[in-house]
Structure formats: C-alpha cells, structure tokens
N, C-alpha and C positions, 0 to 999 in steps of 0.2 A: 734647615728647620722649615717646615710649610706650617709652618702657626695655626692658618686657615683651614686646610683639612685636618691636619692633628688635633685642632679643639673640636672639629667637626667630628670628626670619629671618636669622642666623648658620649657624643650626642645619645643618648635613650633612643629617640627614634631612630639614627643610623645604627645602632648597635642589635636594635629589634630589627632591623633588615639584613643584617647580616646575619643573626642568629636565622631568620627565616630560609636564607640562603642557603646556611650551612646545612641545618634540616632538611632541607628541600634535596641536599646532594646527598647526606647521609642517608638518607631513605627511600630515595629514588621515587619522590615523590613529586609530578609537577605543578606547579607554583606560576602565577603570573606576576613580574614585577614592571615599574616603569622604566624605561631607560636608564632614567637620571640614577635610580636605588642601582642600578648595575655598574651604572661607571663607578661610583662611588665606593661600590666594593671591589672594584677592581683597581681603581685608587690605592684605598687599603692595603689590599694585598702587595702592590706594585712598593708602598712603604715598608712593608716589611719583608720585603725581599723576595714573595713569593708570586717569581713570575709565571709562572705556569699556570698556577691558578686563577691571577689577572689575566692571560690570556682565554681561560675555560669559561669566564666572567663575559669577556666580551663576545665570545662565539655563542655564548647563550643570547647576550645581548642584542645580536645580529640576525636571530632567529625570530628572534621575539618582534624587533623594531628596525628590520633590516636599513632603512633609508634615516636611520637617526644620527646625525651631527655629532654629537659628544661622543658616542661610542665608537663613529669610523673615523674622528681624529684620533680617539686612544688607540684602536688597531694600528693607525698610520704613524703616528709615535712610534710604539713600541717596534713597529718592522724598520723604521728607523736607527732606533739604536743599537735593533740588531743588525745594522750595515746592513740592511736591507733596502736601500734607497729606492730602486728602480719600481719597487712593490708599494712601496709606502707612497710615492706618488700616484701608482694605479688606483689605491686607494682613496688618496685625497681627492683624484678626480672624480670618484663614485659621490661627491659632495655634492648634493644638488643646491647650496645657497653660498652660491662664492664671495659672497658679500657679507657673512656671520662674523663675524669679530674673532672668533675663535679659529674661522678659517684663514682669518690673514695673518695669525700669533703661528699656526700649522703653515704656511708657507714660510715665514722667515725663517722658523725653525728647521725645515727639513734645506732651507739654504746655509744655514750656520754648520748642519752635519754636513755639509760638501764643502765648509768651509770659504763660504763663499759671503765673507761675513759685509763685505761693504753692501754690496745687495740686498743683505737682510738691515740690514742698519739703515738703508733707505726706505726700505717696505715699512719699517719702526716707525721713520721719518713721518711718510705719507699718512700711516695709521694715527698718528699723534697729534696730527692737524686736523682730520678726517671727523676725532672723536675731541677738539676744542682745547685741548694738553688736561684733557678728564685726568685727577688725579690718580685712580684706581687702574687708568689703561697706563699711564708713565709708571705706576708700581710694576704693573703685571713687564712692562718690558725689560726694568732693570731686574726682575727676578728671573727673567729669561736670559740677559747676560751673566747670572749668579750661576744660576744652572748648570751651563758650560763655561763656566770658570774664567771667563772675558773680563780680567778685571778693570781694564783701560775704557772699555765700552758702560760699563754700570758705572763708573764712575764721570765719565761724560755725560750720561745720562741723569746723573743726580745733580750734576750740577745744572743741568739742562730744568730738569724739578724745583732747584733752587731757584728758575726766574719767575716762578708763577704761586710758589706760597709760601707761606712764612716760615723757615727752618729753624726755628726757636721756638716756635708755639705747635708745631706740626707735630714732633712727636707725643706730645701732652695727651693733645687731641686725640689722633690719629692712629688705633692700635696695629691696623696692616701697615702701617709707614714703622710704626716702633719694629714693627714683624722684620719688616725688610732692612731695617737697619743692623739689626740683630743677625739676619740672614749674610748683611754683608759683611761686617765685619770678621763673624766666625771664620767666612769662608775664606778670608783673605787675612786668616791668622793675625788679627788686633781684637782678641776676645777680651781686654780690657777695657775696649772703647764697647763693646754690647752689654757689659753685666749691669752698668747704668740701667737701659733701658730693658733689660729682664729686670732689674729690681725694680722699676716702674710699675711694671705690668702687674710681677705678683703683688703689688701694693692693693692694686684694682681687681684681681682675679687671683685672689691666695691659693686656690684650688687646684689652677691649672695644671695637671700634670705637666704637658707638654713645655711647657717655661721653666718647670721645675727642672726638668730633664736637658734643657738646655743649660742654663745656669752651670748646670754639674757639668756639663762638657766644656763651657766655657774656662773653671777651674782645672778640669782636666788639661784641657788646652796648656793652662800656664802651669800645671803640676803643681797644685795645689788639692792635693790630695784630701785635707781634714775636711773645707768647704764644698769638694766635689759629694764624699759623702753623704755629705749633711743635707745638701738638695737632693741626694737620690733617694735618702731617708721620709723626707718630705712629700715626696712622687708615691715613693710607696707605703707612705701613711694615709694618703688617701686612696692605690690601690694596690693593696702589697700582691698581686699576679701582675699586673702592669710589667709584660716582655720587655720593654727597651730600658725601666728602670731597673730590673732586674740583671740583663747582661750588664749594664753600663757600673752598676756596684761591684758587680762579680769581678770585671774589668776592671776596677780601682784597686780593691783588695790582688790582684793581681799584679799591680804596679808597687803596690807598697808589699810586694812579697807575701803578702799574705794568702799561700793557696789553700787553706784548711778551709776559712771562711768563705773565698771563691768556689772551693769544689760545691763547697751547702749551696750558694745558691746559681751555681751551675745548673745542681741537681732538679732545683727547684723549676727554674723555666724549665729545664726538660717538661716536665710532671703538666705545666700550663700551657706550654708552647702549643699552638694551632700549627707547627711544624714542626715539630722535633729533630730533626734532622742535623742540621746546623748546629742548634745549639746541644747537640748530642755528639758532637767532631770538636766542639768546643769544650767539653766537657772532658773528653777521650783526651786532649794535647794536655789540657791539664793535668789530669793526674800523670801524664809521661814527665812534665814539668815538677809534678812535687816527688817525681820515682816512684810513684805506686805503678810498678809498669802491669802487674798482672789485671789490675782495675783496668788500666788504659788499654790493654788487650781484649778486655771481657766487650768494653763499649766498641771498638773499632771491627772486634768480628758479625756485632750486631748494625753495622751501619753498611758492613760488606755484604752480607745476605741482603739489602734494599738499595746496592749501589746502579743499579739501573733506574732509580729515582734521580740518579745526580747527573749531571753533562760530562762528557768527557773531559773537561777540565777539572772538575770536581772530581771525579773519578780519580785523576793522577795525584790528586791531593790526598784521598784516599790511601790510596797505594802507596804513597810515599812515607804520612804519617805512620800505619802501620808494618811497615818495615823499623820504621824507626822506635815502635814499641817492640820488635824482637830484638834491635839491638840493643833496647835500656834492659833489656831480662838478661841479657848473657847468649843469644843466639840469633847472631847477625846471620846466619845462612840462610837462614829462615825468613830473611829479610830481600835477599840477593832477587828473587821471583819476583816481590812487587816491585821493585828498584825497575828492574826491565820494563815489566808492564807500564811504569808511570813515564818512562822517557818516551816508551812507544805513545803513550797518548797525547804527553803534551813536556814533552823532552830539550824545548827550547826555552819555555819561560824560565825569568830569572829568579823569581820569588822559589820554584820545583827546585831550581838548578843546585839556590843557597841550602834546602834542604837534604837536595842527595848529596852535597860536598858534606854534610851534618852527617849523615850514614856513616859515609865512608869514616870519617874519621871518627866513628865509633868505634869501626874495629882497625888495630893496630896498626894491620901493613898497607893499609890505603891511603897514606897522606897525601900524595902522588896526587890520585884518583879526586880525593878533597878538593886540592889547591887549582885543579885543572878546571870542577866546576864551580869552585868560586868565581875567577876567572872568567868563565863563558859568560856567567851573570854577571859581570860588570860590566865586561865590554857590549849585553846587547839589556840592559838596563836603560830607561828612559834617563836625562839628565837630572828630572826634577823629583826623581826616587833614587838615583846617585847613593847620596848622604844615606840615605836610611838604609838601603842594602850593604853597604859598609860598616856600619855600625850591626848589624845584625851577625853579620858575616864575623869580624869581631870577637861581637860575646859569644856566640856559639865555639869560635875556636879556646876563649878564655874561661867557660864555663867546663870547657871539657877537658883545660889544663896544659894547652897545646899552646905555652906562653910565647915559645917563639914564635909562630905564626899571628898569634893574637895584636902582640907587637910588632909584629909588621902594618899588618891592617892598622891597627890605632896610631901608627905613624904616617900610613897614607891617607887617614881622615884629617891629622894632623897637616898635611901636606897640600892637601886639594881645597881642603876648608879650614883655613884657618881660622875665622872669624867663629866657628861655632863647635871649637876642638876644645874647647877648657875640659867637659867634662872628662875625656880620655885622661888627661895626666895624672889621676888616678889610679889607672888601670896600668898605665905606663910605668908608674912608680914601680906597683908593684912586679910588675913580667920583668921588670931588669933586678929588680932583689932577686927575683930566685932565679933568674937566670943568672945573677951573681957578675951583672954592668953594671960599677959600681959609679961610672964618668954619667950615664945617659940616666942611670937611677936619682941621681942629686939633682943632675939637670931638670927632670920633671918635678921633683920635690921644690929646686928653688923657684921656678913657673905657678905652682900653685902659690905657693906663700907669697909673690907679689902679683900675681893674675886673680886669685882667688883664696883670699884672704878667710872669707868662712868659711871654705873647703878647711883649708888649711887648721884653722882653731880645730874640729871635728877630727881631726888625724889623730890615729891610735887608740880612739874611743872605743870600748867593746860593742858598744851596741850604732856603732857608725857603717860606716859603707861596706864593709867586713868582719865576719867572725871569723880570724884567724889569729890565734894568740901570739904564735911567734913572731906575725909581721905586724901588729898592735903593738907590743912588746917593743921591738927596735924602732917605730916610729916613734916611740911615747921618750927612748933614748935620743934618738936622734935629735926629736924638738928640743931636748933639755942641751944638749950639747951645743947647738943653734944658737938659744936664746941666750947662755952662759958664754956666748964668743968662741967655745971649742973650736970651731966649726965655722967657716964663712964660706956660704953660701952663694954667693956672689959673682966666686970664682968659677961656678960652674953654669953660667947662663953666657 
C-alpha cells in the first residue's frame, strides 16, 4: 500500500494533470508540464501496472527537464528492475547533486538489486545519522526494506525507530507511521495486526478510498469474504469507477464462486479501464471459468488482434489461455497451434507450464503430456510459490475429474506441508469415495473430525463445499453412523 501517493492520486489537482496529460497524448497536442506533475504521473501509471506508459512519462519528462533529479532516479529505478543494472547506474551518474537525499535512497536501492544488502544497510546507516534519525527518512528506509520484501532488515529498523519515539502514542499521531505499519504487516501476512490501524485511519479519513481498499484486502488476506466486500462497497460508494475497487470485488465474488456477479463487474472496469487490456484477459479466463467458452473466445480473439501491445511473456499467456478456450468448446486441435507458440516464447515458466499440463488434460489421451508439465513446474518453481503451485496444480486436476491424479497432488501437499494441508482432506475424502479407497477415504474423514471440527459439522450440507447429492447423501449417512457408535473412526487414523 503507498498510502502517500494513493491519497495523493485522489487529489483534484493531481488528477487535472493527468487528465491534461492524457489530452495532451490523445490529441497530439503539446503541453508544457513541471517535472514534478510528470514523475507523479508516471508514479501513477507505474501503480497501476502500466509501465510503458510510465516509461513514455519519463522520456517526455527528460525532454522537457533533461538534468532533473526525480525524473532520472525514476528512469534509474525502473532500468533497475528491469535487470538493467549496468544502465541504471549510467543513469544515476547523469545525477548532478550526489548529495540529494533521494540520491542516497537510489544508491542503496540499486545495491539491494545486486543484492548487496549489507552495503546498503550501511548507506541506511550513514543516511540516518546524516538526517538526525528524522522520523520521516527511518519511514522512508523501512519501506524500502518493505519493497523488497527484507523482512529481517524492516524489522531491525523498527526497532531501531523504537529508540527515538514513542511507539504507543506514534501511531495516534502519526498517519505515514500508521501507513507503514499497515504496509508492513500486510506484507508479511499478519493482516490482523494492520486492520487496527486501517480502522484508525478511516475513523479520521472515512473517505479514503485507498484505506478502504486496503481493509478489504487485509480480510481477503484472512478470507473473510463478507467484510472484504463490504470495504470494497464503501471504496466504490464514494467512486463506483475506482479500477482497484472494482477488480478487488470482482476478485471476491470470484473466491466465493460467484462468477455471474464477477463477469458484471469484470465487464465494467473493462468499460473504465485507462487500459483495458488486462482486465479484458481477466474478463476472457472468467467466463472460460464459468464455461461460457464461446464469450471467452469472443474476448481472447480480440486481445489477439492487439497482442503486440503485450511482452512476450504476456503473449505466451495469451496463447495459452486461448487454446485453453478451444478446449472448453470441444476443439482442443485448434488449441495444439497456440500451445506451441506459447512454449516457444516462454516455455520454461512454471505458472505457462501448470497451464499447458491444464490443456492437455483436456483432451483425453494427454495425461502423459499433463503430469510431465506439471512436473517441470515443480521442480523449477521458486520454493516460496511451492505450496501455491501445488495446490493449483490440484484443483485443476480435481475440477476436471481426474481424482486419481488430484489425490496424488493433495497427498503431496499433504506430505511437504503438513502444517497447512487441513484444507485438502476434503478433497481427499472425496477422490478416494469415488475412487472407491475405502481405508484412506475414513482416514481423511477421521482427520477432519478431530483436525477440523467446523469443517466436519458442514459435511454433507447442500449448500457446503459441494453440490453433489450422492456424496452429501453418504456423508450425511456416514455422520449418523459415526455419532450412533456404527462406526469407529478411530481405527482408521
């Protein structure tokens, strides 16, 4: 969350400089703006994911005010992240004031991207004495180890914060301190310990979108679905176009299964989007997700005619998903063309890989071909996406009815992770019913009922984790059988 430019980008005046902006490119009409309006829309952009246009931002900005500070650290950034290191320093040296505050936050940064973090931890150092332990510069550094995800360093440094003000009275006060606390706890998944200080804030600033929008993701976070709503409802009571409350509801309704009311406001950022692109491939997986495959065809052949707008890794996403809307129609051959094309562009990531193993086992005789690229994605999957491509990997084998492979996977989530495997035995219960194991079938049932006790009361419910009558049906026997003594449980754990 950047609290700071997110409220800033509320602003009337910021938002009349970007509207001037826009006009200025839509009409090819030239405009003089300051620096500073340029970074800030190139800020913007860079939040909402459109970096290209942040880049078109700064090359204008570089015309205009060639030797300006803000603008050739945002260049030197961004060649940065794009592993562009050797450039990004050429850059930084085109800095004529080595001594700007902002230039010594652009040196430790471009040493943390070489991972060269002790070095920058001492430039922190030196900068921190330099500026008196100013509160605002020890903010700005612990949101610099937020950024890139250094949890051990922002948290040295808070405590480091804790010698010099009062950490009881500081949040009250303090609404960049509440920002940054909020900032860190999201980011280091304890979104119970930030909804305190988002419900601070909106106490002082009921308007906020931006806090609104957090709030909800902080329930996301804990899957609390009704309260995530109810903050995105609130976001877009005060701007119902507002992009991020818009995906981020569409995205709820999508967690609670709801894609009728996610496609509507799918639809709808399309309609507002200052890029439609994105959320027009987000809109297309959807309806593949609720089987409207012929919808989900209509949008992905219109994203294909502007796929030279997206990077080559976009592109293989592209290619991917729409293959995988010929095979939800009944005509995977027609699929076989983008499959190729997508490996040729970017044929080793694992996120592509868990999708064409998806393909494949759409159509019947590829299971083979499936389980080969699941596989490849695991073994070159990062450790700390592990779990989640597992679990993905999974439901797509389980949604598509392929119990025996499903239950394998959910026994090797069960296996690697056991601390965070309850939710599977569920799923496990039922892949061994109908696979008809009737030993490892009990075994999972008797795991929930003393693991997971409110799972367990919800078994056999119609409107619980499954509509399927016939395995509702024998659970709703089996508990009766359970509780009556028939039946001991016990013996199978």
């Amino acid at each position: 969350m950047r609290n700071e430019m997110s409220s800033y980008f509320e602003d009337p005046e910021f938002k009349e400089s970007l509207a001037k902006y826009e006009g200025m490119v839509e009409n090819h009409t030239p405009t003089y703006f300051d620096a500073d309006e340029l970074t800030d829309i190139a800020e913007y952009y860079t939040s909402k994911g459109r970096h290209k246009d942040a880049d078109k931002v700064i090359d204008f900005a570089l015309q205009l005010h060639p030797n300006d500070t803000d603008a050739l650290i945002f260049r030197a950034r961004s060649l940065a992240l794009k592993g562009k290191l050797k450039e990004a320093y050429m850059v930084a040296d085109l800095i004529e004031d080595s001594t700007d505050r902002e230039v010594k936050f652009l040196k430790s940064d471009l040493l943390m991207e070489e991972d060269r973090m002790e070095e920058a931890n001492e430039n922190f150092k030196q900068l921190a004495l330099a500026e008196d332990n100013d509160l605002d510069t020890l903010i700005d550094i612990i949101i610099d180890y937020i950024d890139v995800n250094q949890e051990k360093y922002a948290e040295e440094w808070l405590v480091y914060l804790a010698k010099y003000f009062d950490m009881q009275k500081l949040p009250e006060k303090n609404q960049r301190f509440r920002d940054l606390l909020c900032d860190y706890y999201t980011t280091f998944n304890k979104p119970e310990l930030a909804i305190p200080f988002l419900r601070m804030t909106l106490d002082k600033k009921p308007y906020s979108i931006t806090h609104w929008i957090e709030l909800g993701k902080c329930y996301l976070q804990q899957g609390n679905h009704e309260e995530a709503h109810e903050a995105f409802d609130f976001a877009l009571a005060i701007n119902d176009k507002d992009e991020d409350a818009l995906a981020l509801k569409a995205f709820t309704y999508k967690q609670c299964s709801n894609l009728e009311d996610a496609i509507h406001l799918y639809k709808k950022l399309v309609e507002v989007s200052g890029n439609r692109l994105r959320p027009l491939l987000t809109l297309a997986k959807t309806y593949f997700e609720a089987r409207d495959y012929q919808s989900a065809l209509k949008h992905m052949q219109e994203l294909m005619e502007r796929k030279s707008e997206f990077s080559k890794y976009e592109q293989a996403e592209l290619h991917v998903t729409l293959a995988l809307c010929y095979a939800g129609a009944g005509n995977p051959t027609g699929g076989y063309e983008h499959i190729r094309i997508a490996k040729d562009l970017n044929g080793t990531d694992a996120e592509n890989c868990v999708h064409i193993g998806q393909f494949y086992l759409m159509d019947e005789d590829q299971e083979d071909a499936a389980v080969r690229e699941f596989d490849y994605a695991l073994e070159h999957v990062p450790d700390d996406e592990r779990f989640d491509t597992l679990i993905v990997i999974a439901s797509v084998c389980f949604d598509l009815r392929k119990l025996e492979l499903a239950a394998k996977y959910f026994e090797q989530i069960n296996s690697e992770f056991p601390n965070a495997s309850k939710a599977t035995y569920f799923f496990l219960v039922y892949c061994y019913f109908y696979l008809q194991q009737i030993a490892p079938c009990m075994r999972y049932l008797a795991k929930i009922k003393t693991e997971v006790p409110d799972m367990y009361e919800s078994l056999g419910s119609d409107d619980g984790l499954i509509t399927d009558k016939r395995f509702n049906e024998l659970l709703r026997e089996l508990k009766e059988n359970i509780s009556n003594g028939q039946i001991d449980l016990s013996k199978y754990l």
